[in-house]
C-alpha positions as semicolon CSV with decimal commas, in nm:
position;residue;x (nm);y (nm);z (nm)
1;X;0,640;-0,300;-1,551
2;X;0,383;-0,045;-1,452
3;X;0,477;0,225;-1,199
4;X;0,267;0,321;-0,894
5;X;0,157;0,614;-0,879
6;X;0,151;0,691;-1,266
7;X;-0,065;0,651;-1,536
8;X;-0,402;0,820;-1,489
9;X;-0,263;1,103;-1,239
10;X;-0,412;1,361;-1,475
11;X;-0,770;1,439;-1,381
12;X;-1,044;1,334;-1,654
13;X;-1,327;1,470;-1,649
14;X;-1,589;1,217;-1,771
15;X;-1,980;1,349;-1,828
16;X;-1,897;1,601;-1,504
17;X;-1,707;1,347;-1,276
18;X;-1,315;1,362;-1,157
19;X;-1,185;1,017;-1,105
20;X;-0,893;1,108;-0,921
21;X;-1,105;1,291;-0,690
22;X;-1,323;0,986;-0,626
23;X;-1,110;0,754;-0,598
24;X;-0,917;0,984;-0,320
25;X;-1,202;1,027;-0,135
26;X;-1,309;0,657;-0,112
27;X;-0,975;0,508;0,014
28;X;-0,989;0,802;0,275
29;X;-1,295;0,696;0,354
30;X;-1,216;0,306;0,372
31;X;-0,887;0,323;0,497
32;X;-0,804;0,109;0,768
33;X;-0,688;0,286;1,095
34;X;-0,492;0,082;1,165
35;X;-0,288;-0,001;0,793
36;X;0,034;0,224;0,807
37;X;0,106;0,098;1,188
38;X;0,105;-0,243;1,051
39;X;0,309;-0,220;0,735
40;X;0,574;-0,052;0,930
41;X;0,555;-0,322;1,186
42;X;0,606;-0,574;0,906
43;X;0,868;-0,439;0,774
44;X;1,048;-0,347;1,112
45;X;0,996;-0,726;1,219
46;X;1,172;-0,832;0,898
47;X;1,491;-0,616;0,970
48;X;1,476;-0,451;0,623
49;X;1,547;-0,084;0,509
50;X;1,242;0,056;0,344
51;X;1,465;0,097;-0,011
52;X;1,492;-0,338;0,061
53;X;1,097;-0,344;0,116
54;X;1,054;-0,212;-0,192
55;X;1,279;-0,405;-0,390
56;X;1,111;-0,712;-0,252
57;X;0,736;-0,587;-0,275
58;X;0,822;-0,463;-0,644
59;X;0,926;-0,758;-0,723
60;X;0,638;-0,964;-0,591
61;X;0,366;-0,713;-0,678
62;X;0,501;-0,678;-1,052
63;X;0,488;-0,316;-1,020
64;X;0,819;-0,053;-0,976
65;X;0,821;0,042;-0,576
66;X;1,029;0,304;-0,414
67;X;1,190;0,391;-0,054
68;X;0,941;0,665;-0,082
69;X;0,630;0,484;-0,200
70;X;0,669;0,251;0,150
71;X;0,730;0,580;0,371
72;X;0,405;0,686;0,254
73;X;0,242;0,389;0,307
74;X;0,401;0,363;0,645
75;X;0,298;0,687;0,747
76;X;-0,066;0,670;0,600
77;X;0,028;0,928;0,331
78;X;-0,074;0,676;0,031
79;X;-0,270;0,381;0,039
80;X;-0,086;0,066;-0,162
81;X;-0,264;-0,080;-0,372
82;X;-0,388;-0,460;-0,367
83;X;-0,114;-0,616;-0,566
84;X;0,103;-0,454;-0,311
85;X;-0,050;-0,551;0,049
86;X;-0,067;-0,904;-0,102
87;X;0,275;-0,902;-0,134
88;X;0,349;-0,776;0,228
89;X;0,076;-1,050;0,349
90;X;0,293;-1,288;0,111
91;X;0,628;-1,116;0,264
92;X;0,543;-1,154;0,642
93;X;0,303;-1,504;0,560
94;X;0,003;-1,364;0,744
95;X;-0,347;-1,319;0,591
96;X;-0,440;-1,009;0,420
97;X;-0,693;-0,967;0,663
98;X;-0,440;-0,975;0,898
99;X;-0,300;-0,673;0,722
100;X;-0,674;-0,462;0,658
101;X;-0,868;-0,561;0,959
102;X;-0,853;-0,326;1,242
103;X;-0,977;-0,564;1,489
104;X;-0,739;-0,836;1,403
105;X;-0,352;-0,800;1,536
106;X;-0,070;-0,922;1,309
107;X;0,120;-1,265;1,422
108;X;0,506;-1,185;1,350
């Protein structure tokens, strides 16, 4: 089971370009405002610790989660990656878009 976070956390240069840097700067730049606020108020709405999150968006997702990978995701430090905010929509049964879409409210 692949871990977030790891693999290609080294910086590769290919023909004069630094993935990690561009993928950082595109989910900064597409990140909903709105994300962290909601994945919080999943999880709060659920009653769950964020070490229980974890365990039950790992599980779903197919990838190792921590109590640390959903504080940064609650707090906008880290964006999750798809596999994971399918598993909250999955988690909380509303639509992704739900999730992603700043003008659309969640229905917990």
């Amino acid at each position: 089971m692949p871990h977030v976070g790891s693999g290609a956390s080294g910086r590769r240069p290919v023909r004069g370009f630094v993935w990690g840097d561009a993928l950082t700067h595109m989910r900064q730049k597409r990140r909903p405002k709105r994300l962290a606020a909601k994945l919080l108020q999943i999880r709060e709405a659920l009653g769950l610790s964020q070490k229980e999150m974890a365990k039950r968006l790992g599980k779903l997702a197919g990838v190792k989660l921590t109590d640390r990978n959903v504080s940064k995701y609650e707090r906008g430090k880290s964006v999750p990656p798809l596999e994971v905010v399918l598993a909250y929509s999955n988690i909380a049964n509303v639509t992704m878009n739900q999730i992603v879409d700043d003008k659309v409210d969640l229905s917990l």
